[in-house]
C-alpha positions in Angstrom: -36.8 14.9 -24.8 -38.1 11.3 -24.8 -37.3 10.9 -20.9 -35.8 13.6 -18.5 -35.4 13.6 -14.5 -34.1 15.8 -12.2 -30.8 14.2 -11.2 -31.1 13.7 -7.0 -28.4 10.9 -6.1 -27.6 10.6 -2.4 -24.6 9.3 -0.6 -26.5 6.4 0.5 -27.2 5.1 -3.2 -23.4 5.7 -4.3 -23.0 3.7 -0.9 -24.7 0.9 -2.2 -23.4 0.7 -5.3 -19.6 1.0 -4.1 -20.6 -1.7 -1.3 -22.1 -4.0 -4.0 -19.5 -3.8 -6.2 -16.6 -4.5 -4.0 -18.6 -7.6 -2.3 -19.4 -8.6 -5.9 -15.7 -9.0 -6.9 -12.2 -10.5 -5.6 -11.5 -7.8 -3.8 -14.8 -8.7 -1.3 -14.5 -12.4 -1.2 -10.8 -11.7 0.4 -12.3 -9.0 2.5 -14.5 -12.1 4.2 -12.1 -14.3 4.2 -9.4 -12.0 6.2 -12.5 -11.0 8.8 -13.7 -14.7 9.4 -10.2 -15.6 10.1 -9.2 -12.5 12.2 -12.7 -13.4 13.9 -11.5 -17.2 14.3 -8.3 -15.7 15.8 -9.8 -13.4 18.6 -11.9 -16.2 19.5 -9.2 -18.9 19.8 -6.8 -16.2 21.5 -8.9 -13.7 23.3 -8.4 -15.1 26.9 -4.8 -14.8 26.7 -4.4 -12.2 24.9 -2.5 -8.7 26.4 -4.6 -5.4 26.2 -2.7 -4.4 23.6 -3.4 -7.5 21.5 -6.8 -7.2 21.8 -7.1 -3.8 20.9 -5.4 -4.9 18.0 -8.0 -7.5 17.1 -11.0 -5.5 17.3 -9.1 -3.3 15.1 -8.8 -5.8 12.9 -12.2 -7.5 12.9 -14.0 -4.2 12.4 -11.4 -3.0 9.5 -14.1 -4.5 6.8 -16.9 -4.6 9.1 -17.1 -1.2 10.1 -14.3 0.8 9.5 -14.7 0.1 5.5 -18.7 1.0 5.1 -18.1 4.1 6.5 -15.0 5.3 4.6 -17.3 4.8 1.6 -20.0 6.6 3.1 -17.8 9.4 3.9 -16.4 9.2 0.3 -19.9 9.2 -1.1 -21.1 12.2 0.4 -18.0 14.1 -0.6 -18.6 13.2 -4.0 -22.6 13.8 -3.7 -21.7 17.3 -2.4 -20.1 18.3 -6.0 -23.1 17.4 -8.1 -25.4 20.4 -8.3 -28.3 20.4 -7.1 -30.4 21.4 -10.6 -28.7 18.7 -12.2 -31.1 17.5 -15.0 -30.5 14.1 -17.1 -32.6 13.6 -20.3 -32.4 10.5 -23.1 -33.3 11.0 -26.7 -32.3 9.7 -30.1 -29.3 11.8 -30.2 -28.2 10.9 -27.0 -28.0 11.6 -23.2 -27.9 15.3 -22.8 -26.7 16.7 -18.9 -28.3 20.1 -18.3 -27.7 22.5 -15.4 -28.5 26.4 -15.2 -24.4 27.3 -16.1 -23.2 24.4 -18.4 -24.8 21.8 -20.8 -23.5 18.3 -21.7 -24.3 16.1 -24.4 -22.9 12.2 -24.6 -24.0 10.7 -28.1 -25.1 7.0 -27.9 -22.1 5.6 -29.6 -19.7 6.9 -26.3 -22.4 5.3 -23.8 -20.2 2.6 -22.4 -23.1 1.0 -21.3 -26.5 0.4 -18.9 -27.3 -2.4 -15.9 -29.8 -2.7 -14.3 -29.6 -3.2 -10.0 -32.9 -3.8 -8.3 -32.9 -0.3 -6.9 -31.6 1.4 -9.8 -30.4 2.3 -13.5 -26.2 3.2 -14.1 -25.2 4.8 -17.0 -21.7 4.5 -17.5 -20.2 7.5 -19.7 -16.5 6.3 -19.0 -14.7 3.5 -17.2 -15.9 4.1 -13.7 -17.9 7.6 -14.5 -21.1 8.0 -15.2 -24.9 8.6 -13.8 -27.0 6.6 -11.1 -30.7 6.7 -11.7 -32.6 5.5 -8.5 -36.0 3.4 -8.4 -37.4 6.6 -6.8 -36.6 8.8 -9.5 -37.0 6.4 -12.6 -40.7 5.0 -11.1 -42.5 2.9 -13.2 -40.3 4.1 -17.0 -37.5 2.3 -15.2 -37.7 -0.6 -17.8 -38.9 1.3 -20.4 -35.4 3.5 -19.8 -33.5 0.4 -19.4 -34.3 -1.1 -22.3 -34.6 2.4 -24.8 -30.9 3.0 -23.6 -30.0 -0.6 -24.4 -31.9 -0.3 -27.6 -29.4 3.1 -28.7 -26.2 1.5 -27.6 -26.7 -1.5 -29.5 -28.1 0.7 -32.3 -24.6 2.9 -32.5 -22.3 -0.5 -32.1 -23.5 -1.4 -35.7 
């Protein structure tokens, strides 16, 4: 193996990423705009508002604010309890192989759908959506020597 780690992703990195990714599309720009405008509302109509109402508000305001990061929290740990916990990832010329006591995996380069690089971490996207989160902590200084030996394959197996 050219690189291996032992795979140890915690809810609070597939929180990040999930967070990042919705406030980096559509989807997160309207998510602002309905909370500044619910917050506009409360403000202009809080004094008159009925108990109810304003129940209703702070329901609303802390829908994206609160409500929404922890969902995906909740999510995330659900989906970090599945991932065994002896998990290894290595990267060679033949590709990305997935190693665990019971089962063994092997993705060739030409299926990687592809790598980016975050500030705190590698993804490795196997599918549309699937795929393997590398953290800062576990990649240490190789992280751009990873990053750019993955890059190096994929574009390697377009060709």
């Amino acid at each position: 193996m050219k690189y291996k780690y032992n795979y140890q992703v915690m809810a609070s990195d597939i929180w990040k990423l999930s967070i990042s990714n919705i406030y980096n599309s559509m989807i997160g720009v309207c998510n602002i705009i309905f909370t500044a405008a619910i917050l506009l509302l409360t403000v202009k109509f809080w004094a008159n508002a009925t108990t109810i109402i304003k129940l209703l508000l702070m329901l609303a305001v802390s829908l994206f604010t609160i409500i929404q990061p922890i969902v995906i929290y909740l999510q995330s740990k659900r989906l970090v309890a599945k991932i065994p916990s002896d998990l290894e990832i290595g990267f060679d010329d033949y590709g990305i192989h997935i190693m665990t006591k019971n089962q063994n995996s092997k993705f060739e380069w030409d299926k990687i759908k592809g790598v980016y690089k975050k500030p705190n971490m590698l993804i490795i996207y196997t599918a549309h959506k699937q795929g393997y989160i590398l953290t800062n902590k576990i990649l240490g200084v190789q992280k751009e020597d990873l990053y750019d030996y993955i890059l190096d394959k994929i574009n390697m197996g377009q060709h």
